[in-house]
C-alpha positions as CSV (number, residue, x, y, z in Angstrom):
1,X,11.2,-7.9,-2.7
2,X,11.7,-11.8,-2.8
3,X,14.4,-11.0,-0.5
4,X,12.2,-9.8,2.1
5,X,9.8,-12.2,1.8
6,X,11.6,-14.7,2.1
7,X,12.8,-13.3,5.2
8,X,8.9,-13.2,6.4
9,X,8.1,-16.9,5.6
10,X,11.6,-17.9,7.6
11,X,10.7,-15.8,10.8
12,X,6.6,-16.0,10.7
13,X,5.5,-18.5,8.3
14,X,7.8,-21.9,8.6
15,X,9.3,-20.7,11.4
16,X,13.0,-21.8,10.4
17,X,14.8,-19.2,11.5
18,X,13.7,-20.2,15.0
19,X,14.3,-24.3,14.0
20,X,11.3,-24.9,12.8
21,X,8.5,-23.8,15.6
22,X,7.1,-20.4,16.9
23,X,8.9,-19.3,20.0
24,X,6.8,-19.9,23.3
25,X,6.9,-15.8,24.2
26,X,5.0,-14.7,21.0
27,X,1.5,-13.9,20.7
28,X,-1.3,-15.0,18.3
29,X,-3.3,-12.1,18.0
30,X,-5.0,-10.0,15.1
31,X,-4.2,-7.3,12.4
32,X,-6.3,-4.8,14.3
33,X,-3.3,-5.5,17.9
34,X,-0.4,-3.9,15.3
35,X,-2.3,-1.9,12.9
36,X,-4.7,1.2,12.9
37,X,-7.2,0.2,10.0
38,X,-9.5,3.1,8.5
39,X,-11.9,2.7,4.9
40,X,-11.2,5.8,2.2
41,X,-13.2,8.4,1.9
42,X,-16.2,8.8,-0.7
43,X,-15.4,11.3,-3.2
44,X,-18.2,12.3,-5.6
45,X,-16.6,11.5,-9.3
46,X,-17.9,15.2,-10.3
47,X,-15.5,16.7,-7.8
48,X,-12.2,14.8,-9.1
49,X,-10.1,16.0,-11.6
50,X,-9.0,13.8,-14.4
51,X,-5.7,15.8,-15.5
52,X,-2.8,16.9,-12.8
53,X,-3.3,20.6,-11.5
54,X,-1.3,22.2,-9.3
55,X,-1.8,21.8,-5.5
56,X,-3.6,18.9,-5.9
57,X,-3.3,14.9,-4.0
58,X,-3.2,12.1,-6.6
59,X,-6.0,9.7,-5.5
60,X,-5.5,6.9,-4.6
61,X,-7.3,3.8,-5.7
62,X,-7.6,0.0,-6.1
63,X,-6.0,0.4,-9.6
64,X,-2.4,1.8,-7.8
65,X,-2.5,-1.6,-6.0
66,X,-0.6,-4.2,-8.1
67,X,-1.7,-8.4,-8.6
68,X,0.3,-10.0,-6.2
69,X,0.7,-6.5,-4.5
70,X,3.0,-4.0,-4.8
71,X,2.5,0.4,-5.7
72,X,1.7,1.4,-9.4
73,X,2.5,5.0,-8.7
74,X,1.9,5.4,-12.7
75,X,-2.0,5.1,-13.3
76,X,-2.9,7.8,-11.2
77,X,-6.4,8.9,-13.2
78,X,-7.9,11.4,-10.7
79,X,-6.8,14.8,-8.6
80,X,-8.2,16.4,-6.1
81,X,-7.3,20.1,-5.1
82,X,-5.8,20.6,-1.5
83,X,-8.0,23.6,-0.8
84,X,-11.2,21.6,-0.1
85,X,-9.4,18.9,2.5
86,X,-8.9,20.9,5.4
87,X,-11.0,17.6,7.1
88,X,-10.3,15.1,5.3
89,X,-6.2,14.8,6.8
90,X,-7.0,11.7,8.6
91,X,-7.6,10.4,4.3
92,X,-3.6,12.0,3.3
93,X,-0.9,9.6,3.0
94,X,2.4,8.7,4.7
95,X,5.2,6.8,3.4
96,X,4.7,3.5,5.2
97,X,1.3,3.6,5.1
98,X,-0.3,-0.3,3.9
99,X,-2.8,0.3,1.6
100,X,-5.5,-2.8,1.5
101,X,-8.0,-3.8,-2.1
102,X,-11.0,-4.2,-0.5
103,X,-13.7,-5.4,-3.6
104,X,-12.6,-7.3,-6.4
105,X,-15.0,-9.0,-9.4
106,X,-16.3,-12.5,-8.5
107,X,-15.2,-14.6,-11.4
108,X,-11.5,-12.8,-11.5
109,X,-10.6,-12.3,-7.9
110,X,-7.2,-10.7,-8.9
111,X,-6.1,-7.9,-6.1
112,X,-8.6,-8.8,-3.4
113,X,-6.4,-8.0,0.3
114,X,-3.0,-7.8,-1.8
115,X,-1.5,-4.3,-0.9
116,X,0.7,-1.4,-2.1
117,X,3.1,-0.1,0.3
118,X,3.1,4.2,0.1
119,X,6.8,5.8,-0.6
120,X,5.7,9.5,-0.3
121,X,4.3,11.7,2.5
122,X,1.5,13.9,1.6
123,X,0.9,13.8,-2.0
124,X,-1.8,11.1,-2.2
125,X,-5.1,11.0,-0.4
126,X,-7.0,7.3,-0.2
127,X,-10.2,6.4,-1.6
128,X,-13.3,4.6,-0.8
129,X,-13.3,0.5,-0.8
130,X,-9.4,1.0,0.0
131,X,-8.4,0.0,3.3
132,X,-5.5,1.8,5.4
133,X,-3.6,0.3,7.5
134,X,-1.2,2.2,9.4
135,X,1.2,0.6,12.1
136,X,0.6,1.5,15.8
137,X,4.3,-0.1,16.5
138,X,3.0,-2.6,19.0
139,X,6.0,-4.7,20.1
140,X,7.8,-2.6,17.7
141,X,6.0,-3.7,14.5
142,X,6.8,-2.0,11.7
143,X,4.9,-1.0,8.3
144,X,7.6,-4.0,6.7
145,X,5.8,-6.9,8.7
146,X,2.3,-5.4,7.8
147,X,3.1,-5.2,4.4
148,X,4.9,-8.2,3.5
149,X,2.2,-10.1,6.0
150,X,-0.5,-9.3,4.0
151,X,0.5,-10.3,0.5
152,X,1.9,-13.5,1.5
153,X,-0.1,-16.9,0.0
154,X,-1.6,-17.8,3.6
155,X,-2.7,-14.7,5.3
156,X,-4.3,-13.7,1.2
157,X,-6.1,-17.1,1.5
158,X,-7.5,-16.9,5.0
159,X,-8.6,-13.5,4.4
160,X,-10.2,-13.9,1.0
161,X,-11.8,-16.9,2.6
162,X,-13.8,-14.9,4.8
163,X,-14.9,-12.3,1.9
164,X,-18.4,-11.4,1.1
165,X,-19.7,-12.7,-2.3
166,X,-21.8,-11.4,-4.8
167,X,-21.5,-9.8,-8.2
168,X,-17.9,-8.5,-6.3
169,X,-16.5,-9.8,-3.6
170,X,-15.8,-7.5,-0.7
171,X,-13.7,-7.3,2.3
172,X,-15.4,-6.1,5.7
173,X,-13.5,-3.4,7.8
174,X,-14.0,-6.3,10.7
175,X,-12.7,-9.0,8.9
176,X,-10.0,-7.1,8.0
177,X,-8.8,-6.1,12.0
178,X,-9.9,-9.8,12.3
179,X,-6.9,-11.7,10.4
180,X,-5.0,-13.9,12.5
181,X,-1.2,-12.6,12.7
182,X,1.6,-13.6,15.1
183,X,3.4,-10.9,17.3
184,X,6.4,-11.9,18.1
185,X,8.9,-10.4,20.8
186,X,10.0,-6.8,20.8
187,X,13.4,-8.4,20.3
188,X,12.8,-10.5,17.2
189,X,10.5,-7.8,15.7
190,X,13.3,-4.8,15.7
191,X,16.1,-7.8,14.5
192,X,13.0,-8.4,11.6
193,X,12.9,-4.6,10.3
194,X,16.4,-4.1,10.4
195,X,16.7,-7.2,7.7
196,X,13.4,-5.9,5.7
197,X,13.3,-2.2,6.3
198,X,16.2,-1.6,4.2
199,X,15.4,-3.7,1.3
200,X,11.8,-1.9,1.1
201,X,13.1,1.7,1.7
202,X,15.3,0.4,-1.9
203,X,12.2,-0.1,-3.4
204,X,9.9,3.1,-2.2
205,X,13.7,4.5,-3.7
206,X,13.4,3.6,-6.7
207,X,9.6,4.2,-7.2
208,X,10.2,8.1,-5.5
209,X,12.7,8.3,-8.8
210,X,10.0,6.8,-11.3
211,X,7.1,9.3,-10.1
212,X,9.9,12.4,-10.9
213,X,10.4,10.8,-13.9
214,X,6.4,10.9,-15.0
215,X,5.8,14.3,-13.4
216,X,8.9,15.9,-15.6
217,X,6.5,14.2,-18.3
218,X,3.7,15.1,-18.1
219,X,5.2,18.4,-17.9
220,X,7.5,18.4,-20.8
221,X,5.0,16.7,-23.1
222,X,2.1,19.0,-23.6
223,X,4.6,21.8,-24.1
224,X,6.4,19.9,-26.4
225,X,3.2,18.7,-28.4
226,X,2.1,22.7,-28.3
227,X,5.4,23.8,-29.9
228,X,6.2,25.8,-26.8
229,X,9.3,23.8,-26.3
230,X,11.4,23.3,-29.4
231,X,14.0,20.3,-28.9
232,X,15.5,20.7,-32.8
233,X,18.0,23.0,-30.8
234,X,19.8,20.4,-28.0
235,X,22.4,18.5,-29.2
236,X,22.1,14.9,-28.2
């Protein structure tokens, strides 16, 4: 992930890769020109399961969204079956898609605007006070600019900057769209994601491998705890 974000600050942020200035073609426009943002939806807590069931979406919230971002696929603490979302798709989750904090506590601002970067299609469905943003390939953007964009020092302190402040801080869907990104050249963009692309798709790898990992698990365990599965017998 350094990799790749070091590969953000040389084309977008210092500009070195371009000796040291933003080429005169680009564009300075908004989050909102490359992204499509939507809020999650508002589950009542009595309808979420707290253990895994079949034919259910994890849910995803703030706590899947690491400090400094990044995608916690492990603390998943809330289900909710398939059957009762037949219009609720616009809230189901594709790989690529940027998921945004949007409320944080005032005296520990820790994950406000950092984001988690979804490796799976269709097994997680967003919730409220997390922000969506989902790349409308504009000047062939990608989901690697979006993401890396929005965890980097600058665009994190411009954003949080603009927060609303009480006992939590919170993000506004409009100030959100609002952020200030560069566009650059449908040239530069597609040489961008075929440098960062491949790095990230390592990483949604790698995570995809983890969350088979947990699910054989949680499904071993409780049988295993129950005496259903007897282990005495396998020779290690």
């Amino acid at each position: 992930l350094e990799q790749a974000q070091a590969i953000l600050a040389s084309f977008f942020i210092d500009f070195s890769h371009f000796g040291g200035t933003a080429p005169d073609d680009w564009e300075q426009g908004t989050l909102q020109d490359i992204a499509d943002f939507s809020s999650g939806y508002a589950f009542k807590s009595k309808e979420l399961l707290n253990t895994p069931a079949p034919d259910c979406y994890h849910v995803f919230k703030q706590g899947h969204i690491n400090r400094g971002g990044g995608f916690n696929s492990g603390v998943t603490k809330s289900w909710y079956p398939i059957s009762k979302c037949a219009s609720l798709s616009k809230y189901v989750l594709h790989k690529g898609d940027v998921l945004m904090a949007m409320t944080d506590m005032k005296d520990n601002v820790a994950i406000l605007g950092n984001t988690a970067l979804m490796t799976i299609d269709d097994q997680y469905i967003v919730n409220q006070r997390v922000g969506l943003l989902r790349s409308n390939g504009y000047k062939c953007t990608s989901y690697a600019y979006i993401y890396l964009l929005t965890n980097s020092f600058d665009f994190l302190k411009n954003l949080r900057s603009r927060a609303n402040s009480g006992v939590q801080v919170n993000l506004s869907s409009a100030e959100i769209k609002a952020s200030p990104v560069w566009i650059a050249s449908d040239e530069v963009n597609k040489e961008f994601n075929s440098l960062t692309e491949p790095l990230l798709s390592m990483i949604m790898a790698n995570d995809i491998e983890n969350q088979k990992l947990l699910g054989l698990r949680d499904t071993l365990l409780p049988r295993l705890m129950s005496g259903e599965l007897d282990v005495s017998d396998f020779d290690l």
